[in-house]
Structures are given as C-alpha cells and as structure tokens.
Steps between C-alpha positions, in 0.01 A plus 500: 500500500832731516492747229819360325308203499173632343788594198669171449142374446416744262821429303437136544127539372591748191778204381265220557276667272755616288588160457183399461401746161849421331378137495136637403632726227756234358130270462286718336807645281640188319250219628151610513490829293275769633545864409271608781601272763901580400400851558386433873804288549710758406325737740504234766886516403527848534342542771679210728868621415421815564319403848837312561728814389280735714545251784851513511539880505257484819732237662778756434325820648401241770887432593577852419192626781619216740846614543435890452189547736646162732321647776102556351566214253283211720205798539196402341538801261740296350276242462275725338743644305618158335147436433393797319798465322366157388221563410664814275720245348235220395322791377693630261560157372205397467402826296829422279404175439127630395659717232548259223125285617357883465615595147837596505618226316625418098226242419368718246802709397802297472753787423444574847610164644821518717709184548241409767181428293276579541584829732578807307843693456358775739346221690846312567690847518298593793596159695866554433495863625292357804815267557804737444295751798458223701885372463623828592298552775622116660828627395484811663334347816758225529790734473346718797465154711860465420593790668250466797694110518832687503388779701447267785735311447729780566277607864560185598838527443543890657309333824753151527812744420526188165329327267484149651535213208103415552396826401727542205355155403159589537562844309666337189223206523233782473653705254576190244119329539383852446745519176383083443095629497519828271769318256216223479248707408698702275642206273138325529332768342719798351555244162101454463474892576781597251330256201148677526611849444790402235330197329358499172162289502592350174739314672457137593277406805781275662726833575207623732491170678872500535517841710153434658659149616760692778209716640306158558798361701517793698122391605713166576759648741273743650399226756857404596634912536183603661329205676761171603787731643197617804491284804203553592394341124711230537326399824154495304623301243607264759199453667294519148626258331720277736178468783879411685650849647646416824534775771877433532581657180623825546350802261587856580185746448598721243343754289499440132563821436829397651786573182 
C-alpha cells in the first residue's frame, strides 16, 4: 500500500498489457487481418507503452521527492500526490492511444502513413517528442539525485571527520544503478524514437520491428531494476509462490525507492 509500491504496480500493469497488445497486434496484422481491429490494437499499443513510459518518470520524481522532502515524504500528501499523478499519467495515455481509434490515422490517406501504420507522421512525431521531454526530464531528475547521493555522502563524512569504506560503497552502488536504470531506458527506446522521426514509411516493415524489439525488452528488465532488487518484494514472492517462507530468513525492510 506504500506509494512506491502503488508505482511498481502501475509499471507492472502498463507492461503486462503492453505485452499483451504486441501479441494482439502481431494476430490481427499477419494472421487474422482486420483493418479495424489492427487499428484498436495499435491504440491498445500506444496507449500501454506509453502508460509504462509515464510510469517510470513517476517512479523517478518518486525517488527524486523521497530523498529531497525525506522528512514529509511518508505524509499522506504524498500519497495523494503519487496518485493524482497516476491517474494524470494513465490519462494521457489513454487519450494517446484514442488518437489513431478516433480518426487520426492513414487508413484512408496512405501518404500520410509513418513507419508505424497505421498512425500518421504527425501522429508518430508527437509520441517521439513526448519521449525526448520525458528523457530529459529522468535525466535531469537523476542527475539532481546524484548530487543529493553525493551531497550526503559528503555530511556524513564532515560529521565522522572520513568517509568510512561502507558509505563510499553505498555512494558508488547508488550512483552506478542510477547510471544502470536511465542507460536502460535510454538504449531500450532512443533507437525506436530515432527511426519514427528519421524513417521513411516506404521502408520495409521488419526495420520498425527491429528498433521496437529493444523498447519491448526494456518492458522485460523493468521487473528485475525496479521490482526483484526490493526486499520487501522478494519476501512476497516468497510467500506467493513458495507457500514455504520461513521466519528465519532474514529480509531488511527497505524502500524501493531505495537507488
């Protein structure tokens, strides 16, 4: 019920379903063929990565809130906070993903097809624009909890008279996962990005799957960066799946916005 928490699910839920619509859209593209119904996939698409995009930004102002306000962060503004955000998010995927299903599609004019058919030039311009403002922003925010890291780092140090070894550690840990997460989400979808503002839609099909293929793995990894790394997860899973968690085995309560 932590508000971290309430985050990982929505990531969790926007990849399931982004999952879910790739699988749907491959179907009704090449198996069954259905103009319509490839239309709402391709919405469904849409909207999905963009609910999983939107839900990692809010997982990095969460981390950035948690270690700038440290002292109001477990207030239940914050709470309310990470669920208006939310609910923002979803909603301005969802309305993304209802652009092409409400008419702003190439069915009917195909010099207007970008390499995504059928979503439009302006259409797929839009979505890339969305993601270079959202990149900078986790870019920017990461960079600031780099400095909040090494700005405490460096208290600590003022207080003990040294840096002890642990704390250097810890600093250089943070520092690197936070490098490991934005690098991931960079390579996964910068190609795919790139390819819809530069690529011709005359070219073949397969070079859209190729760059859309790395932003799919990022859904992959998501759950290992984001989800296995939390103790408190881990212990779930445990108890979930095994039915065998024994009260001997030691997990340390942690917060996943822990970096």
């Amino acid at each position: 019920r932590g508000a971290m928490f309430v985050l990982v699910g929505s990531l969790a839920t926007a990849d399931l379903l982004a999952g879910l619509g790739l699988i749907l859209n491959f179907v009704f593209q090449y198996v069954i063929r259905s103009e319509t119904v490839s239309l709402l996939t391709v919405g469904f698409l849409v909207a999905s990565f963009a609910a999983s995009v939107s839900s990692l930004l809010a997982i990095t102002v969460d981390r950035y809130l948690s270690l700038y306000n440290a002292l109001t962060y477990y207030s239940e503004r914050t709470v309310l906070c990470i669920h208006t955000m939310l609910a923002g998010a979803w909603g301005v995927s969802l309305c993304l993903g209802l652009l092409p299903v409400l008419g702003w599609n190439c069915l009917h004019d195909r010099t207007a097809c970008s390499v995504v058919r059928p979503l439009t030039k302006s259409n797929v311009t839009l979505l890339s624009a969305s993601f270079f403002l959202i990149f900078l922003i986790m870019l920017h925010l990461y960079i600031e909890i780099c400095k909040i890291v090494c700005r405490h780092a460096h208290q600590i140090a003022l207080q003990q008279h040294f840096l002890t070894a642990s704390h250097y550690v810890a600093t250089k840990k943070g520092v690197s996962t936070l490098a490991i997460i934005l690098g991931t989400f960079g390579a996964s979808w910068l190609p795919f990005a790139i390819y819809c503002v530069v690529g011709d839609p005359n070219y073949p099909s397969v070079y859209t799957y190729a760059t859309l293929l790395p932003a799919t793995y990022n859904s992959m990894i998501n759950p290992i960066i984001y989800a296995y790394r939390n103790q408190e997860i881990q212990r779930s899973m445990w108890v979930l799946f095994c039915g065998c968690f024994q009260a001997k085995v030691s997990f340390r309560s942690r917060s996943p916005s822990d970096v």
